[in-house]
N, C-alpha and C positions, 0 to 999 in steps of 0.2 A: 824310387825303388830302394833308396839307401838303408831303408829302416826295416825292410825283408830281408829274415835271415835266407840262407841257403837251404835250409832243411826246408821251411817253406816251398821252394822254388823245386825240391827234387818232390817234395809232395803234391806240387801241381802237375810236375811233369809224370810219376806216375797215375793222374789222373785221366790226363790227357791220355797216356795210353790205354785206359780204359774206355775212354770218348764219354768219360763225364762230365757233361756239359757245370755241373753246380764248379767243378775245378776251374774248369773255363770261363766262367764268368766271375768268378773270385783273382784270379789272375789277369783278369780282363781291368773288373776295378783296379783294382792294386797295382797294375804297373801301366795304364795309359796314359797319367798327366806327364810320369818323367818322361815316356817313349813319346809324348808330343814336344816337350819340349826340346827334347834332342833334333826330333825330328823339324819342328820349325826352326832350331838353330844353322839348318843345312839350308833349307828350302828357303827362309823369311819370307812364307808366306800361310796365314793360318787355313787357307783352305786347302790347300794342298797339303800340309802336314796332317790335315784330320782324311782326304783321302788315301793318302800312302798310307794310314793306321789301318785304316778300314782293309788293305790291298795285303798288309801283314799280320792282322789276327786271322783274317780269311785262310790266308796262306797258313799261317799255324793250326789253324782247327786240320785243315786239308791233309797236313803231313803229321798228325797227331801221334801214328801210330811208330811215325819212324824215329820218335827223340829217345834220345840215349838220356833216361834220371842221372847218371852218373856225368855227364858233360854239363856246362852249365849255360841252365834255360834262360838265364839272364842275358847272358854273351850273346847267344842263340836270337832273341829279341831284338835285343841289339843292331847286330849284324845284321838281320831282316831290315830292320828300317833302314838302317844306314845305307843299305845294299838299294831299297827301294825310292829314298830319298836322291841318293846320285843319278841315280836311271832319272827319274824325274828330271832333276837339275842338269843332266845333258840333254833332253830332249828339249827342257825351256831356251836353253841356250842355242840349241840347233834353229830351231824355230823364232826364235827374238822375236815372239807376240806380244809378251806382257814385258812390264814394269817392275822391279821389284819392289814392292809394299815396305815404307819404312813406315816399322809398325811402331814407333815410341810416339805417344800423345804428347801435346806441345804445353810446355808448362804455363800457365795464366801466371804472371804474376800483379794479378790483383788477388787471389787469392792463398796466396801461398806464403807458408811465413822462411825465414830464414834458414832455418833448419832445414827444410825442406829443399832450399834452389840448392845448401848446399849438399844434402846428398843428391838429390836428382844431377846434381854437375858432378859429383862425384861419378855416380851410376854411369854417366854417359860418358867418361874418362875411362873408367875402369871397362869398357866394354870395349872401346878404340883401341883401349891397351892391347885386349884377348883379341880385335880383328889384326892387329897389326902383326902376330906372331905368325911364322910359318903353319900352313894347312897341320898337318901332322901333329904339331906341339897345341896348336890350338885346339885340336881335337881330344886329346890326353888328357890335357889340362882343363877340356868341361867336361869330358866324362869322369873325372876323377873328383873333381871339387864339387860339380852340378849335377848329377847324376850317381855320385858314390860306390862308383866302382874299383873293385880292386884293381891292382898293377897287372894279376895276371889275368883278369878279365879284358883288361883293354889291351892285353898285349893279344891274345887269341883275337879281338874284335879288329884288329888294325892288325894282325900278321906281324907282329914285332916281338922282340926279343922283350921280358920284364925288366931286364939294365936299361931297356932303351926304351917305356914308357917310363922308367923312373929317370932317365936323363931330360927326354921332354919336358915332364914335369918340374925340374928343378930348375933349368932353363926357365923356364915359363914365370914362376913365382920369383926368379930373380929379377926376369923382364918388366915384371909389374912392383916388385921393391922398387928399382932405380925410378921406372916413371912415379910412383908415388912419391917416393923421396923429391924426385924436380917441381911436383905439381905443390909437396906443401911447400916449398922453398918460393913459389913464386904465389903462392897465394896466401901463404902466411909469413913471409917475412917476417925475422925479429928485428926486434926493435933496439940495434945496439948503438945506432948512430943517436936514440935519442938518450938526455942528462936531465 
């Protein structure tokens, strides 16, 4: 949703209060892969993240009539999932039926050339990175870099101060400086001992 502007976003939500379905389904495309991704980032589980979507456009068609164009329909989305992905994530945890899906496919390497293992080892560092941060910063730090949201959009969607999603945030990117820094230090050592 990074790449819809706002004006966008106040023209769907005057849509919606019209209950024109063509706004709603233009809204619908345009912002359900990041709202899935967010929303599998909570859940890590793809079937559930496509339910809870399904439980928060419902939900938005439903209350169409009561969104404020001047508040932002992004935040608004947001919030819905987030809101309906935690509900989720306590009732799994209440109930401890399922397993959690670790959803990364496993790299072959017979088939993979260098380049490859080393971002995929990248990819799977730098993600250890963003699990290892506290709840709160972790979450700033992928709605803001993965998702493309402003500072005062995730401060409305998390109830915080914009000093204090822009402190998470800078926290965060230093947390993932130092681990980068250690990781090329031990995977790329220079070569000073050799003549």
């Amino acid at each position: 949703m990074r790449s819809i502007t706002d004006e966008q976003f106040r023209s769907w939500s005057h849509g919606l209060l019209r209950s024109d379905e063509e706004s709603y389904a233009a809204l619908f495309d345009a912002s359900y892969d990041a709202l899935f991704r967010y929303t599998l980032y909570i859940t890590h589980d793809k079937a559930a993240a496509a339910d809870i979507l399904q439980d928060v456009y419902l939900k938005l068609w439903q209350v169409r009539e009561s969104i404020d164009p001047d508040r932002s329909l992004r935040a608004l989305m947001y919030q819905m999932a987030r809101n309906y992905a935690l509900n989720h994530e306590r009732q799994r945890k209440r109930h401890a039926a399922e397993a959690i899906d670790d959803d990364h496919p496993s790299v072959s390497f017979d088939t993979v050339n260098d380049d490859e293992l080393d971002a995929a080892m990248l990819k799977r560092h730098l993600e250890r990175w963003i699990s290892e941060m506290p709840q709160r910063r972790r979450e700033a730090f992928m709605l803001s870099r993965f998702e493309g949201l402003s500072h005062e959009e995730i401060a409305s969607l998390m109830d915080l101060a914009p000093k204090t999603v822009n402190n998470h945030i800078v926290l965060a990117l230093q947390h993932i400086r130092r681990k980068l820094d250690g990781f090329r230090e031990r995977e790329f050592p220079t070569d000073s001992g050799l003549t």
